[in-house]
Each structure stands twice: as C-alpha cells, then as structure tokens.
N, C-alpha and C positions, 0 to 999 in steps of 0.2 A: 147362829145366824151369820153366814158370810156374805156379805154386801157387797166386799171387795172380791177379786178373785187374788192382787197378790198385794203384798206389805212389805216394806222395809222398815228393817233396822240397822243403827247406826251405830257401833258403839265407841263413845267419846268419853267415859267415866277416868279411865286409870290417871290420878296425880301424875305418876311416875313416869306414862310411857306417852299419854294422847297430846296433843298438840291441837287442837282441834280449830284454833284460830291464827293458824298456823297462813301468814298469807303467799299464795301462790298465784303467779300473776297480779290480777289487782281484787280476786279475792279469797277468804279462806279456802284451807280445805275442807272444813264441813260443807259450806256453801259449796263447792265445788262438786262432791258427791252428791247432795238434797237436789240438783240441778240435773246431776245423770240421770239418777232416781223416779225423776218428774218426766223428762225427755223419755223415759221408759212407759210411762203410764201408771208407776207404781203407787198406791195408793193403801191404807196412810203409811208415813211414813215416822218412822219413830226413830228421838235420836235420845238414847240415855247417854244423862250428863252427870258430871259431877265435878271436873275441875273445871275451874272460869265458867261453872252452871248461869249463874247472871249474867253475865256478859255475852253467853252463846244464843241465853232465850231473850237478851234486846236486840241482838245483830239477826238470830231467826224466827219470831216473833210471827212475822207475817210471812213466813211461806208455807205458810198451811200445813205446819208441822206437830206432832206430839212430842213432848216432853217427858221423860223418866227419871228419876234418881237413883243412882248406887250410891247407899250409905254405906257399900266399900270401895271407895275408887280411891284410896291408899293400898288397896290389895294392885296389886299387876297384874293379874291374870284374869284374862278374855273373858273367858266360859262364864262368869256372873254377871257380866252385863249382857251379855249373849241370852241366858236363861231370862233375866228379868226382860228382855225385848220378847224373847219368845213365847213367854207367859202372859204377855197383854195380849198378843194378835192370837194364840195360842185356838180362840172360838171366833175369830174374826177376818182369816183370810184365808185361803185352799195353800196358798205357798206362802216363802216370806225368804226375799233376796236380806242373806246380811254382810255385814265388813265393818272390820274395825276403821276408826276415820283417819288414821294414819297410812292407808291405801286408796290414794283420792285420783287416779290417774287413768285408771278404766273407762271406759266411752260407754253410752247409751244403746250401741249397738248389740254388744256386749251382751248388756243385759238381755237388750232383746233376743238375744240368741238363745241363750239361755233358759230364757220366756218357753221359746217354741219347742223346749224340747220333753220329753217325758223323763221321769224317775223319781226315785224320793231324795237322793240328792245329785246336783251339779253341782262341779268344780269347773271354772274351769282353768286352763294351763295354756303355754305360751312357750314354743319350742321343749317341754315336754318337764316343765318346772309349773306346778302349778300354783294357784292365786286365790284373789276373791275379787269381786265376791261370788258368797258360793249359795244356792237357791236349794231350799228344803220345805218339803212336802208335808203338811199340816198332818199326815195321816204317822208321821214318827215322831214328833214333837214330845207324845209323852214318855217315850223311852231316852229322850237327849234332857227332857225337865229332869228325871228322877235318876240320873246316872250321882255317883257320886265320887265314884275315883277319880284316878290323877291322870294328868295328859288332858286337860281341858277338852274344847268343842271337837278336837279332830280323835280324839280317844274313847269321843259319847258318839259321836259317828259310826265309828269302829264298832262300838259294841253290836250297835244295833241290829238285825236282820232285814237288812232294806237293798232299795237298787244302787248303788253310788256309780254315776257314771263321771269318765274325765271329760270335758268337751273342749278342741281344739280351737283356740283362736288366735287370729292376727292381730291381737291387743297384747304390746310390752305392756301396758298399763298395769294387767292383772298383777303385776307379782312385783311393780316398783313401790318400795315403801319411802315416804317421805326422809328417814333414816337414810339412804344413796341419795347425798346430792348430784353429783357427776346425771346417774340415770334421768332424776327429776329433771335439771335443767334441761335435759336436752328434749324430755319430751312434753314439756308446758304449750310450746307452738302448736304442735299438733292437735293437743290435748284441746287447746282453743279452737282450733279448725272444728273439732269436733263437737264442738258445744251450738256450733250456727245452729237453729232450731227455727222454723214460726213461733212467735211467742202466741198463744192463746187462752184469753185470759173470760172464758166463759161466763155469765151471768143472767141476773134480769132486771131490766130497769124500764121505768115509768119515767117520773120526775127528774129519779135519783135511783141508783144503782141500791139494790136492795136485799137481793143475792147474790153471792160471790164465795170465792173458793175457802175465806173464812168461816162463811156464814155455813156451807156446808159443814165443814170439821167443826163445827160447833154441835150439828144438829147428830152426825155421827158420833161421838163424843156421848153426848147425852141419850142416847140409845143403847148405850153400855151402861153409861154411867146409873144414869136414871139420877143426877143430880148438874142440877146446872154451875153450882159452885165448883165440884169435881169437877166437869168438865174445861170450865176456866181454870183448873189449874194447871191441867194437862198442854193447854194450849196457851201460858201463858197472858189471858185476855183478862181484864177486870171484869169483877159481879156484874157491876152498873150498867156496863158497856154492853155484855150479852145479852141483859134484860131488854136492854134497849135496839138493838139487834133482832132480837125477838119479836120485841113488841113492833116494831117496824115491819118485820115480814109478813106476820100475821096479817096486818091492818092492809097490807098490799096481797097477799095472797086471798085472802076474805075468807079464810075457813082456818081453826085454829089447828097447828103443826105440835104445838105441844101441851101436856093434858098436866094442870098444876094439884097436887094433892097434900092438905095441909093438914099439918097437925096428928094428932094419934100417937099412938105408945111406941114407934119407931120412929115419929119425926114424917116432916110433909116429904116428896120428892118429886121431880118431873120427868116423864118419860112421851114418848112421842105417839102421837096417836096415829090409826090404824093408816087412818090419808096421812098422816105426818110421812111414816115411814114409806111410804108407797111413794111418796114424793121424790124422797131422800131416794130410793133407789133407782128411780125412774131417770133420777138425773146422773148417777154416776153412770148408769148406762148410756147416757144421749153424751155423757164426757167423753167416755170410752170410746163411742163410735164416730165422735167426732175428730178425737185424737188422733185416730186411726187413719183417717180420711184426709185429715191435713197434711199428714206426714207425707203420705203417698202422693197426694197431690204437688206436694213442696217440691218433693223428690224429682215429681215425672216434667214440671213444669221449669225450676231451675236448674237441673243437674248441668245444662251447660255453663251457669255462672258458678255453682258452687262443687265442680265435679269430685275436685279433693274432699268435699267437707261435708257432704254425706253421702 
C-alpha cells in the first residue's frame, strides 16, 4: 500500500561519525535537512537515531517525523542505517530520497529536481563530483536490503541491474560535508536564502484545531502498525495523548477513523477502517496539491522581492 509516492530517510545513528545536533546557523543540522525534506513535499520522513536519540526525538518531536533505532550506531558504517530506513518505507512509498545527516547543505530545489526525473537511482553531482542525497526506486530496494558484502550503500548499488543515472546540478550543497568548515561557512547564507518557503501549515478546525500534520503521521503510522502503542513510539508521542487525539477527531469527524479490536490469543489491535483510510489518503492528496499550488503561486507572485531565494 503506497500512500506516499516518496519518503525520506535520514541517517543520524553512527556514535562515531553523525553530529546530528550539530548547530548551523541558529539551528541543527538534522533540522536543517527535515526542513529541505518538507520544502520538497517528501513524506514520511524517517530519521534513524541512535546517538543523542533523546535529545534529537525532544528538539524533533513535532515535526511530523518517524523515529528508528540502530542498536549499532557504535558501528561507523552507513549502509545499516541506510538498510533499516529502507526496510520500513520498503511497502510504503514508490521512491525514497536518502543522506546521511552529516550532508545538511543541499536546497529543496534539489531535491525537486531529482523528484522530476526517472531511474532507479539518482545521484546527483556538482561540477562532476558527486553527492547526496541520492533517490532510489522502490522497485530495487530488495536487491540493496539483501546485499551483504563490503563497500556499504554505493557497492549494494553497484551490484544491482538497475538504471543509475548522474544528475547535474547547481548545488555546492550536494557534496559539502559538515567535516569542511571553510566550505560550510561560506555556504550557510545562501543555504538560508534558500530555505524562504510559504510556511503551510494544513488542517481542520471547528472550535479547536483537531487535525493537523501530527494527527495525520499518527493515523499513518497506525495503518502499518495496526498498533497505536507502536505507533507512538515511532513518533515519539504518549499513549494517553494519542487516545486522546483520537478520540477528539472521531467525535469531530462523526464517523469512526479507527476500528479497536480487543483481546484474543494474539492480543487486541487497532487498524483504520475502510473510510479511516480513504480519509488518510484523500488528504495527503489535497497536501500534495496544495503544496504544489503554493509554491508556484509563491514563486510567480514574489519572485521580484525574493528573486535570489527561490
């Protein structure tokens, strides 16, 4: 079931190498990438953690993100958190843009470029050194899950029999690793220029705002999960809270979103009923085309106040 058409993963595990709260400008680099990510339209967006894991799921908490663990982010090496990101979206999105969080400097445009193009993987490169992050095709996923030799993610690439194309762009971003201060400083300004966006912040409210971009990744979430515990764990949220979440949108929606089944020799679980889900999807569609619409309009409406900045 792909709901989304693409996903992001984030990979921020390694002790040894990730920095992830690492602040540039006035704020992290993870935050700085979860920001591109979003400015892209990417949806959901996974960031596996493991060092400063509490500290990264209180400071992103609420930007409507997924959460993973490597219980080896003492290893160094990419390709296992890479795997674990790819194996959740794995039945759940047609592509999946990834980068390690220590390459936080790439523009949204970028991605988009990336978006519009066809293959089962994109790279793309920057005067002919190439970068990340790099966009792979749901259709070779199980040849890069089951690879096992050495040369991590660019060696499970390799193996594969797929399209790999390079795609040219005018982003130094791609290939500065937070590792080059000299590079980073000098391109943080720009990097900023480049984050001006509409902020649009979709929902439904009555009284009180009752859907929101949480309350979606929860209902998401639980349409995998088919456990609403699980799915708060994923997203960082308490039990209490999501019930409560819950039971609020129901009581405003007037028809119930998810179907509770208790007890039995496997345990009760909740998954989203047939209008639940038809909801859920109806709405990352009216996201999508709303995003879409914004952008364009943002563009054609101030490009004389903000010509550098988008």
């Amino acid at each position: 079931m792909n709901i989304s058409p693409t996903g992001g993963v984030i990979a921020a595990a390694s002790k040894k190498d990730a920095l992830p709260l690492l602040q540039i400008g006035s704020i992290s680099i993870l935050k700085r990438i979860v920001l591109s990510f979003q400015q892209a339209g990417i949806f959901p967006i996974v960031i596996v953690t493991g060092t400063q894991e509490e500290e990264v799921k209180h400071q992103l908490s609420g930007c409507g993100v997924v959460f993973l663990h490597n219980d080896d982010c003492e290893e160094p090496e990419l390709f296992a958190s890479a795997k674990i990101g790819f194996s959740y979206l794995e039945d759940k999105c047609r592509r999946i843009v990834f980068t390690p969080v220590n390459v936080p400097m790439f523009t949204s445009g970028t991605l988009r470029t990336l978006m519009d193009q066809e293959g089962d993987v994109l790279i793309p490169c920057y005067e002919g050194v190439s970068g990340h992050p790099i966009l792979i095709s749901q259709s070779i996923l199980p040849d890069i899950l089951s690879y096992e030799g050495a040369g991590g993610l660019r060696a499970a690439v390799g193996a594969c029999s797929c399209r790999l194309r390079l795609v040219s762009t005018n982003d130094p971003g791609v290939t500065i690793s937070i590792h080059n201060g000299r590079q980073l400083g000098e391109r943080v300004s720009e990097h900023n220029r480049t984050l001006l966006h509409p902020t649009m912040q979709l929902g439904l409210q009555r009284e009180t705002v009752f859907f929101n971009s949480r309350m979606k990744l929860l209902l998401y979430l639980i349409s995998y999960t088919h456990s609403v515990r699980s799915a708060c764990g994923y997203m960082a949220l308490s039990y209490g809270k999501a019930w409560d979440m819950l039971n609020k949108l129901e009581a405003e929606m007037g028809f119930p979103l998810v179907e509770r089944r208790h007890g039995g020799s496997r345990g009760g679980n909740t998954t989203l009923t047939p209008r639940g889900l038809s909801f859920l999807e109806a709405w990352i569609q009216f996201e999508n085309d709303m995003f879409s619409s914004v952008q364009a309009r943002f563009a054609e409406r101030f490009s004389e106040f903000f010509s550098r900045r988008i």
